[in-house]
N, C-alpha and C positions, 0 to 999 in steps of 0.2 A: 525202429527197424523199418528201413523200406518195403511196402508190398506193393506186389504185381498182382491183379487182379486177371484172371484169365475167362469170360464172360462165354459161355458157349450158349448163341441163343438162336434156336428155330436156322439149321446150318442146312443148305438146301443144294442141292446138285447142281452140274452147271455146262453139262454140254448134252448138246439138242438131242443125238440118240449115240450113245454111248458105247465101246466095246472092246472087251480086254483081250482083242485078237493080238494088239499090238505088239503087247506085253504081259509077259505074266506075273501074277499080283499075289509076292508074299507077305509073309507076315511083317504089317507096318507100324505096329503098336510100340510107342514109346514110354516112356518112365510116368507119365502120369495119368494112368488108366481112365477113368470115367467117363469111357466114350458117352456120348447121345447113344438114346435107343433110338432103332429104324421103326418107321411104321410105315403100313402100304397100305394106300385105298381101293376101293372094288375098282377104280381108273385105272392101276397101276401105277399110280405116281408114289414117289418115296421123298420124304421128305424126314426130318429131325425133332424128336420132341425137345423140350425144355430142358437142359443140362446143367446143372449146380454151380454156383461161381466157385473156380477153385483158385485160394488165396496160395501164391508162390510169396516167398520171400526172398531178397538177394544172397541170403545164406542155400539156399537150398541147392542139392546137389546138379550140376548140367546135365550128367544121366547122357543114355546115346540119344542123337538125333538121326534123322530118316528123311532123305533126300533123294525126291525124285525128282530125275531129271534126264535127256538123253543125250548129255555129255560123257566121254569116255576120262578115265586119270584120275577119276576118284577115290582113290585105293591108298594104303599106306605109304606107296614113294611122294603122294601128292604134300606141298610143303604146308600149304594151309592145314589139310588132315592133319598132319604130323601136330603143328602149333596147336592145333585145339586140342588134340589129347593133353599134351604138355602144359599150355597154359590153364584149362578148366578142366583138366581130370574127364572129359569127356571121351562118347563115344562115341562113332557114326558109322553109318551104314548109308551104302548108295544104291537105290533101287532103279536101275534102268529101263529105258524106252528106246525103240528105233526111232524114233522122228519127232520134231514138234508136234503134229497133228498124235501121232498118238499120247506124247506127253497132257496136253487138255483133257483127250479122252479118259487117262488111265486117271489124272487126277481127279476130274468128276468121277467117276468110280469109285475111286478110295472115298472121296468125304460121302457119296451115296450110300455106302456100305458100312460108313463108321471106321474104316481104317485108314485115317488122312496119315499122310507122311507132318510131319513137321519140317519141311523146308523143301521151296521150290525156287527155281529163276523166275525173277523176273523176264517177261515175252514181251512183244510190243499190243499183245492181244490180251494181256495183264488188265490194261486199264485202257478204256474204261470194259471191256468185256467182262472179262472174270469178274470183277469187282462188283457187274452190275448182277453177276449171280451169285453172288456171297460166298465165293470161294474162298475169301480170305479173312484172315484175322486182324481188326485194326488194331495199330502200333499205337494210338495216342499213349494207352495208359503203360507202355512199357518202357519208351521209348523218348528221351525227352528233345526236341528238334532245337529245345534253345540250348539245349549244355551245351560245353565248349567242344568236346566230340563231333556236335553234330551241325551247327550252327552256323556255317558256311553250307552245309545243304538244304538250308530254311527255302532258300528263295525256287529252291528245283526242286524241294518235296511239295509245294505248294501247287505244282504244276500238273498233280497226282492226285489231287483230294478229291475223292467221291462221298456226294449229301455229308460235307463236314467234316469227312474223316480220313486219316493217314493211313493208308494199308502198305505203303511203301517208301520207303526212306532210300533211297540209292546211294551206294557208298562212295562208287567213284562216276564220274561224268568221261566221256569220252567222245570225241570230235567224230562221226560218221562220214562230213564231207572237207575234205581241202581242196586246193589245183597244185597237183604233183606236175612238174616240170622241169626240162633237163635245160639247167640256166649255159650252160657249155655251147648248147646249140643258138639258141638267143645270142650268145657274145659274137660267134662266128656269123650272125645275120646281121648283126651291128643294132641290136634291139638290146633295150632299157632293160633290166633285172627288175622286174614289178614286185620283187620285195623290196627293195630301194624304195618303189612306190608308195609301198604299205608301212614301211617308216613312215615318211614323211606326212602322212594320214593322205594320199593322192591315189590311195588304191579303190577308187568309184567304178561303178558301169561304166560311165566315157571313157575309163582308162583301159579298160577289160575290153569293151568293144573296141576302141581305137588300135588295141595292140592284135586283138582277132583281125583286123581289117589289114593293119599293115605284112601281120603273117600268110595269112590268108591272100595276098596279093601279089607275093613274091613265085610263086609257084602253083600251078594247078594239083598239084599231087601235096599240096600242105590241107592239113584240118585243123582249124581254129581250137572247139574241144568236143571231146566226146568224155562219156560218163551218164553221172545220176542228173535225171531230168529236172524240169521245174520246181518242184519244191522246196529246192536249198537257196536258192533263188529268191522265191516269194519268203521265205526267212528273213533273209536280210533288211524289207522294210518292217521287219516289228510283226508283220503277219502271221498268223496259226491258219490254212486253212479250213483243218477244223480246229476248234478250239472247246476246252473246256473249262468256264470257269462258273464257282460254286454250282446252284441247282440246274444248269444252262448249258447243252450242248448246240455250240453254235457254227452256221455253215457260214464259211467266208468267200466263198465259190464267187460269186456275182460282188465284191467290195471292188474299190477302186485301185487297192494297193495289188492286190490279186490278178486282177485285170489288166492291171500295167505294167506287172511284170510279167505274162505271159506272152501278152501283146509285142513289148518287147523282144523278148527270148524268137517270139515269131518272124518278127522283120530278121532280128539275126539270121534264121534259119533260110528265112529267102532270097538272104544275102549272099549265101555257101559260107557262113562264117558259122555253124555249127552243124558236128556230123558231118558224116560221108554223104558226097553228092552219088548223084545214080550211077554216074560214070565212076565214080572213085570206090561205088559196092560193087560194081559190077566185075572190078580188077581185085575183088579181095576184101576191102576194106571195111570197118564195122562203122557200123551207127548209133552211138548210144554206148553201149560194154565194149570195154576189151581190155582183154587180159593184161594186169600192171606188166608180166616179165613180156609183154612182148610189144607193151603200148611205145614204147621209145627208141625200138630195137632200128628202125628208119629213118628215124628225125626226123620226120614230116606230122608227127601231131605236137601240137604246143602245149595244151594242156591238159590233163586229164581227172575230172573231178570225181576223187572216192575217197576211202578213210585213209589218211596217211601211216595209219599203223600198219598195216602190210603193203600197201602200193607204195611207201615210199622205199625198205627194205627188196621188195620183193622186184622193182625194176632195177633198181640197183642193183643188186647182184648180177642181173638177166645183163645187164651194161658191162661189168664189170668181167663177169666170165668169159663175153664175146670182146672183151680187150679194145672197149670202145670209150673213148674220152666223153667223161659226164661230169655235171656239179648237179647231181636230183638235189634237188628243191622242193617246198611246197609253201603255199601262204593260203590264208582266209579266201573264200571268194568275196567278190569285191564288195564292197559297203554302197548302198544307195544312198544318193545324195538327198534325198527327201525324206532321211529317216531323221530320228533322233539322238542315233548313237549308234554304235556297230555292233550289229544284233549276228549272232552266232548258232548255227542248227548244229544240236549236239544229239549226243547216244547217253543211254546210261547201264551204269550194273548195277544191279544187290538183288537182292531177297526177298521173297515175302513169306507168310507162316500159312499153310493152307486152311480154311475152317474147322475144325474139328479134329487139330492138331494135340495129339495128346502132350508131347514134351516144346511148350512155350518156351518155358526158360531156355531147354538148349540154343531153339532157336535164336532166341535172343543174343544170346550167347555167341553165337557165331555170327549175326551179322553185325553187332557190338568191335567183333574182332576183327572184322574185316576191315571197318573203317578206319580203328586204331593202327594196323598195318601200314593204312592207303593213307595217311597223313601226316606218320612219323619219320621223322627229319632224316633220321641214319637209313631209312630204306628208300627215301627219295634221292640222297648224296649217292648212296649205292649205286639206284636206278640208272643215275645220268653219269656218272664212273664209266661203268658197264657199259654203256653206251658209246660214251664218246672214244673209249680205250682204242689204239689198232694194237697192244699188246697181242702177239701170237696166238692162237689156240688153235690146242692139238686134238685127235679124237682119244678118246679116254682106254683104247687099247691099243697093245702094239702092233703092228702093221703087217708083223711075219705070221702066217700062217700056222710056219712050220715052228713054232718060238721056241714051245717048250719048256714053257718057264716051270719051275717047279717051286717057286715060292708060295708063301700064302694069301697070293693077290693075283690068284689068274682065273680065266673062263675054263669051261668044261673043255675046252678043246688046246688050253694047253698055251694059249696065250697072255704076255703080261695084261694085269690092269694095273693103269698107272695113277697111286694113292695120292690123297691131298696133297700131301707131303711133297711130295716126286712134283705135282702138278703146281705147289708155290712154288717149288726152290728155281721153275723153267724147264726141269727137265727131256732135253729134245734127243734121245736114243734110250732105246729097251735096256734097261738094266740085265737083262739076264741074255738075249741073245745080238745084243749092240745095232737093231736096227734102226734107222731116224722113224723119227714120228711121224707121222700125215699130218701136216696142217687143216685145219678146219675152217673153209671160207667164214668171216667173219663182217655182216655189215654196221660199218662205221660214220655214226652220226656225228654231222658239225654240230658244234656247241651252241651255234645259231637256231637249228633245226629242233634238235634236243627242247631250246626252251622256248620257242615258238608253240611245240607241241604240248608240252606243257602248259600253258597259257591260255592254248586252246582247249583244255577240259579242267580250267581253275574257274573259279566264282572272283578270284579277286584280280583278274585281268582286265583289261579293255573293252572286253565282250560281252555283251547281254546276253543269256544264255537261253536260245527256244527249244523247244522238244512238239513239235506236230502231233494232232494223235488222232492224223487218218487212217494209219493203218493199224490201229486199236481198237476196232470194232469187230466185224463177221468177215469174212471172206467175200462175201457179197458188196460188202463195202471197199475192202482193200483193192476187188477186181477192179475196181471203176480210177482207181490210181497206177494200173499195170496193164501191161499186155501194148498190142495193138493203135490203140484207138484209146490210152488211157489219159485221163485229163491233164497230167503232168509232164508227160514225156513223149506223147505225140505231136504237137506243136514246137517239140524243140527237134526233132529228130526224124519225123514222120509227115512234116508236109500239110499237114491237120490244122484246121481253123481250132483255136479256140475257142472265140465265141460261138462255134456252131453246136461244138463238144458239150459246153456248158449248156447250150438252149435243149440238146438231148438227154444229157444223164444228170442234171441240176434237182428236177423233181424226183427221178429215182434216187440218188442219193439221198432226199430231204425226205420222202416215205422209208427209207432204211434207218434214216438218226430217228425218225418219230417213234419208230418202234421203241429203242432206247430212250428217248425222251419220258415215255412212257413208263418204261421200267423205272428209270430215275425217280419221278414221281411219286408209283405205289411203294418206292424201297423209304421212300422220305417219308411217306405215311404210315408207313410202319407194314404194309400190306407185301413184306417179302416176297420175291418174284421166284419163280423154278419150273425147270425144263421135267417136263414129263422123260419120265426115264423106265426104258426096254428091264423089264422082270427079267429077260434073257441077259441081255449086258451085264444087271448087276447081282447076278445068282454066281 
């Protein structure tokens, strides 16, 4: 018989001064009791004594799990909840937060106090942050990365490994940047469809800048692209700017690959081939963001780089409702010709087990299922069905007001709801007071786009798969890649020397990773790292 060994050793708190104003903190005790005992020093720091290894076996019951997190839909209509009750007899409960920031908070609180939830999201501040204060439970011995389950995410759980070890296996990958563009406007400019381009593998910077030059030249009032700054960019040569691999966190700030793709994105910008010029903010226009449902609503931007899962859907419709001729598009941003292969900046999902999780197994359990879900053939056919359909769809009540239905399928007010049944067979008038249906705008993916996007968050595509992890650290870290004057997205949109950005916030960044550096180190020595933590906070 398989066991799961669940090792609870010296589980240490994890955010700098902690506070349960956020949220309020019920009872989050799972199925398998043996919390750590807390101790506190005359310091007031709290930290975990030594806790029992407790042996699971794959027989053992899933039991409920306890999921904090400050997403809303966690509740019985949710269709995952539903499947895990069903498939593993389990149970779950979801304990909320208003916000990321208080989500960190409320978690270091729970493992401070002994009542970890068993099951959080994955943040971008997960790893290496959290990790480096042993918020979490590693996966090696539960969780096998080479079974056939999991084995296509060997190469992106690699990408995660703190001093040795797997805390997070992510179940599905997901593309955070494309170039959303309206190919309809292109044809009436007598300009190339750059996915044509990116068939032919001719989709390079030359081709990306030569097609912002030729846009960008036809009219004062055109902008080449706005979006997410530098970083998706310095992706595409193979680069991490920050990177993490084994004991090593590394700054890539001052490399070659770095520098010449900033350098670049800058000439563009003082070219007026990226972003609003002063004159073009000055009449409205944005620099950098702007909203998908209104990015194409002009025709005057060409391209727009953000995650194609709602900017592709979400300007389309915005197109669509104002009864304006569109073919939304999107494809990879362009591949550097100095790379090695066509490297891809992605996003990821899944889970991780918090430290001093009492019900392991459920956990397991549910992120086990998740994956089985996210790779099983009849929910992928589904997926792109559903997608690609323009079949009808209707809203799921009837339209009159006044209906009156008196079957055993209506709302408190007396209206039909129209049952699966009614909803195969096409049913378009209320059964009981014979009104037509409301159609329900519905957006409709090309079969093209469909498996493009697809493609773009597979391991067995064309695409080298990166995941950046600068903004994986503190806020202090994250500032210096945002705002203003930020390393990535000022020089494309802001006018900002790069090299001057670098010669200023180069060594502050590299005294912020020291600090981590550091951590890293005494966690590899065995000398576990933790944040003194407010007796007030965790009373």
């Amino acid at each position: 018989m398989k066991k799961l060994r669940k090792t609870l050793s010296v589980m240490l708190s994890a955010a700098v001064v902690l506070s349960t104003t956020a949220c309020s903190q019920g009872d989050s005790k799972g199925s398998n009791g043996n919390l750590n005992d807390i101790t506190t020093d005359s310091n007031g720091e709290m930290s975990f004594t030594e806790a029992p290894v407790v042996e699971i076996d794959d027989e053992t019951p899933t039991g409920k799990i306890v999921y904090l997190s400050y997403e809303t839909g966690f509740d019985e209509s949710n269709d995952m909840v539903a499947l895990f009750k069903k498939r593993y007899g389990g149970d779950f409960e979801h304990e909320m937060c208003s916000s990321g920031n208080a989500y960190f908070e409320k978690l270091g609180t729970m493992i401070s106090t002994g009542l970890s939830p068993d099951l959080v999201r994955y943040e971008w501040r997960s790893f290496p942050h959290g990790m480096s204060y042993n918020m979490y439970t590693p996966l090696d011995t539960y969780i096998d990365i080479d079974s056939d389950l999991w084995k296509d995410m060997k190469d992106i759980a690699e990408q995660f490994v703190y001093n040795g070890k797997h805390y997070y296996y992510p179940h599905q990958l997901k593309t955070n940047y494309a170039l959303n563009y309206n190919n309809r406007v292109l044809e009436e400019n007598g300009m190339t469809d750059p996915y044509a381009l990116f068939q032919e593998n001719k989709w390079t910077w030359s081709a990306f800048e030569e097609m912002l030059k030729q846009w960008c030249d036809m009219d004062p009032n055109h902008i080449g692209y706005n979006g997410v700054g530098g970083m998706i960019f310095v992706l595409t040569t193979g680069t991490k700017i920050v990177d993490i691999q084994g004991n090593e966190i590394i700054n890539n700030l001052k490399t070659e690959n770095v520098s010449r793709t900033m350098l670049w994105l800058e000439d563009m910008r003082r070219q007026g081939l990226l972003g609003a010029s002063l004159d073009q903010q000055a009449m409205g226009y944005s620099s950098g963001y702007v909203a998908p449902d209104q990015a194409f609503i002009d025709g005057n931007l060409l391209f727009l780089g953000m995650d194609p899962s709602w900017t592709y859907p979400a300007a389309k419709e915005a197109l669509d409702t104002k009864g304006l001729e569109n073919e939304l598009k999107f494809l990879p941003f362009p591949r550097d010709e100095l790379a090695d292969t066509y490297y891809c900046g992605i996003d990821t999902f899944g889970y991780l087990i918090p430290s001093g999780a009492p019900n392991v197994k459920g956990a397991v359990d549910w992120i086990n299922m998740h994956r089985t879900e996210e790779i099983d053939e009849e929910n992928i056919a589904k997926a792109k069905a559903d997608a690609i359909s323009d079949a009808i769809s209707y809203y799921p009540k009837c339209a009159n007001k006044d209906c009156g239905d008196t079957s055993d399928s209506h709302d408190d007010q007396g209206r039909h709801i129209f049952t699966d049944e009614e909803n195969e067979s096409g049913m378009s008038t209320c059964p009981s007071c014979g009104t037509e249906r409301r159609e329900k705008y519905k957006v409709v993916w090309s079969e093209e786009q469909w498996d493009l996007y697809q493609e773009m968050k597979s391991t067995d595509g064309r695409f080298t798969m990166l995941f950046d992890h600068c903004y994986g650290f503190s806020d202090d870290v994250s500032g210096l890649f945002n705002g203003d004057e930020s390393l990535m997205d000022s020089p494309v949109f802001h006018d900002l020397s790069f090299t001057s950005l670098v010669e200023s916030k180069n060594g502050v960044l590299e005294g912020y990773l020291n600090q981590y550096r550091d951590i890293m180190k005494k966690n590899a020595e065995g000398e576990l790292v933790t944040y003194p933590v407010d007796d007030s906070a965790a009373a």
